[in-house]
C-alpha positions in Angstrom: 0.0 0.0 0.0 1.5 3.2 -0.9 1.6 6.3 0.7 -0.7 8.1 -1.4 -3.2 5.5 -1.1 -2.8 5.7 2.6 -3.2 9.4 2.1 -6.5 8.3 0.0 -7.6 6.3 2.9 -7.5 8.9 5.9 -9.3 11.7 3.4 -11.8 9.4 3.0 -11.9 8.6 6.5 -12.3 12.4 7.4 -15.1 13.0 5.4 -16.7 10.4 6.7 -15.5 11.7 10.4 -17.4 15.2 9.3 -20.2 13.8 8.1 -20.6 11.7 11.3 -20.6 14.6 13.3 -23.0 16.3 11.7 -25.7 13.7 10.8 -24.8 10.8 13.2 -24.3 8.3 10.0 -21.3 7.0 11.3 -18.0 7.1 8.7 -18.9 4.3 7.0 -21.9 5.9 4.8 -18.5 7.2 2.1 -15.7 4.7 3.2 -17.2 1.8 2.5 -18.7 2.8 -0.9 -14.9 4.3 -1.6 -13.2 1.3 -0.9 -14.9 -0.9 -3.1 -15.3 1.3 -6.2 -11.6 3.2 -5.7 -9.7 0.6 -4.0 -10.9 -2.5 -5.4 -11.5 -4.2 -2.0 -13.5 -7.1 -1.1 -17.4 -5.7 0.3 -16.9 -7.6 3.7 -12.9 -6.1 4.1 -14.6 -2.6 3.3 -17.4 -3.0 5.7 -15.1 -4.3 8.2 -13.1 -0.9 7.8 -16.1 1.1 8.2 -17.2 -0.5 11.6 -14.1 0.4 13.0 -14.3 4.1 11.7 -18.1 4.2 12.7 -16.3 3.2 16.3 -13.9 6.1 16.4 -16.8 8.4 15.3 -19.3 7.0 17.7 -16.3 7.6 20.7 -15.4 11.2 19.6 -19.1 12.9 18.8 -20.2 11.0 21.8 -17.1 12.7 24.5 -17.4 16.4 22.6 -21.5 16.9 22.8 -21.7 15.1 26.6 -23.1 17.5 28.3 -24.6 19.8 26.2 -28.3 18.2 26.0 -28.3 16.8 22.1 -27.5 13.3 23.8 -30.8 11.4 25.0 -28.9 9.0 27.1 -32.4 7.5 27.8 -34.0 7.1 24.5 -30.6 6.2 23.9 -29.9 3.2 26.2 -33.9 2.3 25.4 -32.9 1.6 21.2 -29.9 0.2 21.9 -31.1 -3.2 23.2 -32.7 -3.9 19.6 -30.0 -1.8 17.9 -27.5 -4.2 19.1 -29.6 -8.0 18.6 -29.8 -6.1 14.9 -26.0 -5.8 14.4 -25.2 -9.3 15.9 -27.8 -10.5 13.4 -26.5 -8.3 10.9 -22.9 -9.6 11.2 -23.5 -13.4 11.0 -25.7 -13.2 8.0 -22.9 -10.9 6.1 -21.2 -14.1 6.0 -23.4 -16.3 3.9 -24.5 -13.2 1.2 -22.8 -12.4 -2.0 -21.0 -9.0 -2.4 -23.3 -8.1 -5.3 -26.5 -8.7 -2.8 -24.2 -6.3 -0.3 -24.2 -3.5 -3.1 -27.6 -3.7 -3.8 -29.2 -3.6 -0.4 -26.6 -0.9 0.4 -27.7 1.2 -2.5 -32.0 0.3 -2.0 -31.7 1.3 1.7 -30.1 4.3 1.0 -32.6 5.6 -2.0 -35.3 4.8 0.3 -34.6 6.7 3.4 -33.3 9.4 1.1 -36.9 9.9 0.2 -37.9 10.1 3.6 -35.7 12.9 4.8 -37.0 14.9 1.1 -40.4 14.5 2.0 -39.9 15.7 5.8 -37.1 18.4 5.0 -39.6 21.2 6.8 -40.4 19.4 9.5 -40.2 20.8 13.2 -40.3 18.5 16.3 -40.2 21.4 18.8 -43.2 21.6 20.9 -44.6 24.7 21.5 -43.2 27.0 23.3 -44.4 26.9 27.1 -45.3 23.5 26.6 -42.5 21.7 28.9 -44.3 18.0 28.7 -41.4 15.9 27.7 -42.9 12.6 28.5 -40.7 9.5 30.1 -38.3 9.7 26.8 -38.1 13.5 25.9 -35.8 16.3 26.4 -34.8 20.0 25.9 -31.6 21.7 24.7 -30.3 25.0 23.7 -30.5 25.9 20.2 -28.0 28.8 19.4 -29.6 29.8 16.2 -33.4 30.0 18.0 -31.3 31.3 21.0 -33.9 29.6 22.9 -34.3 26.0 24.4 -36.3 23.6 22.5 -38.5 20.7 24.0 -39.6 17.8 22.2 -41.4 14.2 23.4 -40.7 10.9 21.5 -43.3 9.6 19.4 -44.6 6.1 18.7 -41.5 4.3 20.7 -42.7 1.0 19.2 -41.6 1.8 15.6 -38.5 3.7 16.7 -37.5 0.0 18.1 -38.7 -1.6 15.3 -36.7 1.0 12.9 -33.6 0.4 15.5 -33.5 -4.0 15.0 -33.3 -3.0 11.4 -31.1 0.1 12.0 -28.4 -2.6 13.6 -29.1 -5.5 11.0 -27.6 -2.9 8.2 -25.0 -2.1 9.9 -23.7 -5.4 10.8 -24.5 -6.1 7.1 -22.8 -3.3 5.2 -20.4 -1.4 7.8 -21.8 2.1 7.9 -23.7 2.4 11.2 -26.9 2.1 11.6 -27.7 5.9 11.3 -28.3 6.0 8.3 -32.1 4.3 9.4 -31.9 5.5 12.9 -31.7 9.4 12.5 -34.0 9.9 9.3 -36.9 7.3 11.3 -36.7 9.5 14.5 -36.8 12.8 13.1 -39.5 12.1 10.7 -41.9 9.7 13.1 -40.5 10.1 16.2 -40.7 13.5 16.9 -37.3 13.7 17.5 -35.1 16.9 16.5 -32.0 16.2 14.2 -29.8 17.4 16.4 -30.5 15.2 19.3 -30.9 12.2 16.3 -27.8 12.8 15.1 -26.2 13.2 18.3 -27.9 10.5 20.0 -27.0 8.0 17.0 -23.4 8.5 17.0 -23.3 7.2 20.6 -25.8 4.4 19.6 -24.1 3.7 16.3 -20.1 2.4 18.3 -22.2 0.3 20.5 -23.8 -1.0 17.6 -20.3 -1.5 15.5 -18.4 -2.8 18.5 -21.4 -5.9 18.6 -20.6 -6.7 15.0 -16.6 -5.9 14.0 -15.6 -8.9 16.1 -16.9 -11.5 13.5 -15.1 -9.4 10.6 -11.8 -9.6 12.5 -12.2 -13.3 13.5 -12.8 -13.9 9.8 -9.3 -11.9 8.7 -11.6 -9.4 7.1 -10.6 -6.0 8.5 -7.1 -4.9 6.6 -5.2 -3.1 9.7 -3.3 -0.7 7.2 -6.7 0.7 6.0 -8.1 0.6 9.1 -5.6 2.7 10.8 -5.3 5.2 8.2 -9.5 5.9 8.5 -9.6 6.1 11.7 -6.4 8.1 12.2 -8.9 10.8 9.1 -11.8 10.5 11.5 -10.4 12.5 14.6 -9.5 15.2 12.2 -12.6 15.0 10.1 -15.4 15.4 13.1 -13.8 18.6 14.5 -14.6 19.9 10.6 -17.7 18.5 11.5 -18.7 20.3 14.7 -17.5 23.7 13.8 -20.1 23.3 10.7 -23.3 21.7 13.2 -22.2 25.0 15.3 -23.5 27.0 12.4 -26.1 25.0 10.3 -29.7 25.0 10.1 -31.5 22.1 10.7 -33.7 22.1 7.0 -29.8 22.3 5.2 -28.3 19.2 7.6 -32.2 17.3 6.5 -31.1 18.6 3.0 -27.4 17.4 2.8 -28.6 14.0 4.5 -30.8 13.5 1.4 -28.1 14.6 -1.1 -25.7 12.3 0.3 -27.9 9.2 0.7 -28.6 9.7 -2.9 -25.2 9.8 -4.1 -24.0 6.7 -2.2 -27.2 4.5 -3.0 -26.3 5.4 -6.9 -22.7 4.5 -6.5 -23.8 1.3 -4.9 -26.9 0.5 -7.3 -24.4 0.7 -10.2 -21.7 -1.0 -8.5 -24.3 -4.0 -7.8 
């Protein structure tokens, strides 16, 4: 491996690291897409690579927003129990599937909740101001652009675990955290803000990877070269990330979440 594709690796690793940080997808939404089509790797040695970056994105996001009230430790701790029997799933069946099935579901997963987040791009789950009724899973935080803090209460807790099973079972499957179900599902049924989605997922998401990128390693399938190199481009990539989540509205982040769903489910589509 040379040192330009190493350099390769660790920008690709960054992005992902920003993206992270700003929509909770964990790094592996552009890696693992990146190192099939640029790299040539096997589907299973990408996705094992993206666990581990979805790992070191989970652990970063999760220490710098502690704290600050976009983490619903709760709600949180409640999805992970069927987040996590998702990934386990998720990793033992990656075993027995082709790489071209891999592609394709990649790519059809991503086109579909890319329609979601277009559909609900002007959504609001605040609750009225005044109204402080946060129920057993809600929460508030301070929004510096409404310079105000925002309530919310969590919606129809049966099909955010539901969403959360399935939310674990791709990411076992395909390597790119389970965000990329998790955070359009609770903002768009859940009454959930994408803020404390995106945040909340990113802690969810490690958990999620760490349950799964044991049976890629035991199998030889993560590269430790690549690995490295990503995970080394993640810590840089998610301070990128929070400077820009400092100063973004939350229609653009709904708006860039679509765009880049779309572009990595046609990458995969055509790839499959």
């Amino acid at each position: 491996m040379s040192l330009l594709a190493i350099a390769g690796v660790m920008m690709l690793g960054a992005l992902g690291g920003m993206f992270g940080a700003l929509l909770g997808l964990g790094g592996g939404v552009f890696l693992v897409p990146a190192l099939t089509l640029v790299y040539g790797l096997p589907f299973r040695e990408a996705a094992g690579i993206g666990l581990m970056t979805v790992i070191a994105t989970s652990s970063v996001v999760s220490a710098q927003r502690a704290g600050d009230g976009t983490i619903n430790l709760r709600l949180g701790i409640v999805l992970e129990i069927a987040t996590t029997i998702g990934g386990l799933a998720g990793g033992l069946t990656a075993q027995a599937l082709s790489q071209r099935t891999l592609s394709l579901t990649f790519g059809v997963v991503a086109l579909v909740i890319a329609g979601v987040m277009f559909r609900q791009i002007n959504k609001r789950n605040a609750l009225p101001e005044g109204d402080t009724d946060t129920g057993w899973l809600g929460g508030q935080f301070y929004a510096p652009q409404q310079d105000r803090m925002v309530t919310y209460r969590v919606k129809r807790l049966p099909l955010a675990l539901v969403m959360s099973f399935f939310a674990g079972n791709v990411s076992g499957l395909l390597g790119i955290g389970g965000g990329i179900l998790k955070v359009p599902a609770l903002t768009a049924w859940c009454g959930v803000p994408l803020r404390v989605a995106a945040t909340t997922s990113s802690l969810m998401i490690g958990v999620t990877a760490a349950a799964s990128a044991p049976l890629y390693y035991a199998a030889g399938e993560i590269p430790p070269i690549y690995a490295a190199a990503s995970v080394l481009g993640v810590m840089v990539g998610t301070r990128a990330g929070f400077w820009i989540a400092e100063r973004a509205r939350a229609r653009g982040l709904k708006l860039l979440l679509g765009m880049v769903l779309v572009f990595v489910a046609v990458m995969m589509l055509v790839r499959g």
